[in-house]
C-alpha positions as CSV (number, residue, x, y, z in Angstrom):
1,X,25.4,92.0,30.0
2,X,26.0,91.0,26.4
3,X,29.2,89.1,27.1
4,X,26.8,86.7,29.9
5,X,24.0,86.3,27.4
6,X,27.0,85.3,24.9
7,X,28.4,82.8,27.4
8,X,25.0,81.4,27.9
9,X,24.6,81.0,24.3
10,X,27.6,79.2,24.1
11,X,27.2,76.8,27.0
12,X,23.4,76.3,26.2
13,X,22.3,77.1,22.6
14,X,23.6,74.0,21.1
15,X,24.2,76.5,17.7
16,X,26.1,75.1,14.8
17,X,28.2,78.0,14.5
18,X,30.1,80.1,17.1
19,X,28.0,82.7,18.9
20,X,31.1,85.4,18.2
21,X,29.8,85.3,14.9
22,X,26.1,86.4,15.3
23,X,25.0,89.8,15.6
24,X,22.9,91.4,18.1
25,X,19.6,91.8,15.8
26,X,20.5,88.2,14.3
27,X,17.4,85.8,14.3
28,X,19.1,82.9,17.0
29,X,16.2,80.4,15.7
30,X,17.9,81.3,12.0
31,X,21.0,80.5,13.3
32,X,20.2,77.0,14.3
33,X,18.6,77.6,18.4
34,X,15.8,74.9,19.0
35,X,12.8,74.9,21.0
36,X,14.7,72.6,23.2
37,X,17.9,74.6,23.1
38,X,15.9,77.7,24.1
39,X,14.8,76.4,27.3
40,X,18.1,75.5,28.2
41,X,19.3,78.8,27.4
42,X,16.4,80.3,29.6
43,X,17.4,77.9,32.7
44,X,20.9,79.5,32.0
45,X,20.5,82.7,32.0
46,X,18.2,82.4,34.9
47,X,21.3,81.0,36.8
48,X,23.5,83.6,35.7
49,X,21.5,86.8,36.1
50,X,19.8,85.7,39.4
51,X,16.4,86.3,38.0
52,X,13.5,84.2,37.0
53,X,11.2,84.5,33.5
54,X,7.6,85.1,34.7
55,X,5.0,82.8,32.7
56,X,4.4,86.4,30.3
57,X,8.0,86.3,29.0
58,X,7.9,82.5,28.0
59,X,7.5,83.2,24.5
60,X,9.7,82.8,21.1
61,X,10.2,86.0,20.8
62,X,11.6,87.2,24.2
63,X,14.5,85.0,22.8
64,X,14.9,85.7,19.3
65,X,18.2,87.7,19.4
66,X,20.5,88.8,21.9
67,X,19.0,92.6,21.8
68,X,15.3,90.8,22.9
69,X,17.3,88.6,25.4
70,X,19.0,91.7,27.0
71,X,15.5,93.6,26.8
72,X,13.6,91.0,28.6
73,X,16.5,90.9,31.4
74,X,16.6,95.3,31.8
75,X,12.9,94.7,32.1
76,X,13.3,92.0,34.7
77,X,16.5,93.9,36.6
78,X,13.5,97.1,37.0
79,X,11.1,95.5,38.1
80,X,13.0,93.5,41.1
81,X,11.8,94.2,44.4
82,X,15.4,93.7,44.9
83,X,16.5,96.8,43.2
């Protein structure tokens, strides 16, 4: 799951350095991801996990590092009627 986030990051985050250099617990919005960029970054990884962010999850923080990214998405994979 990291490496999609990751990928997304890279295709989306518009970040001024390369995302194999920021940690897990690394503030993204430190690291350069806009308000703009984050959006972009949601649409991504909506595409790339299959899922959808309900209206709750639209927040700053659900996508302030890759562990609250990947948190957000477990919590989303468990509640799926899918799964």
């Amino acid at each position: 799951m990291e490496e999609q986030i990751r990928a997304v990051l890279e295709a989306y985050g518009r970040l001024p350095k390369p995302v194999g250099t920021i940690t897990r617990e690394d503030d993204l919005y430190r690291a350069g991801l806009t308000s703009h960029a984050s959006v972009n970054v949601m649409l991504g990884l909506e595409d790339a996990f299959d899922i959808e962010f309900p209206d709750s999850m639209l927040r700053k923080s659900t996508f302030v590092s890759i562990i609250s990214i990947e948190s957000a998405l477990c919590e989303l994979a468990e509640h799926s009627p899918s799964r």
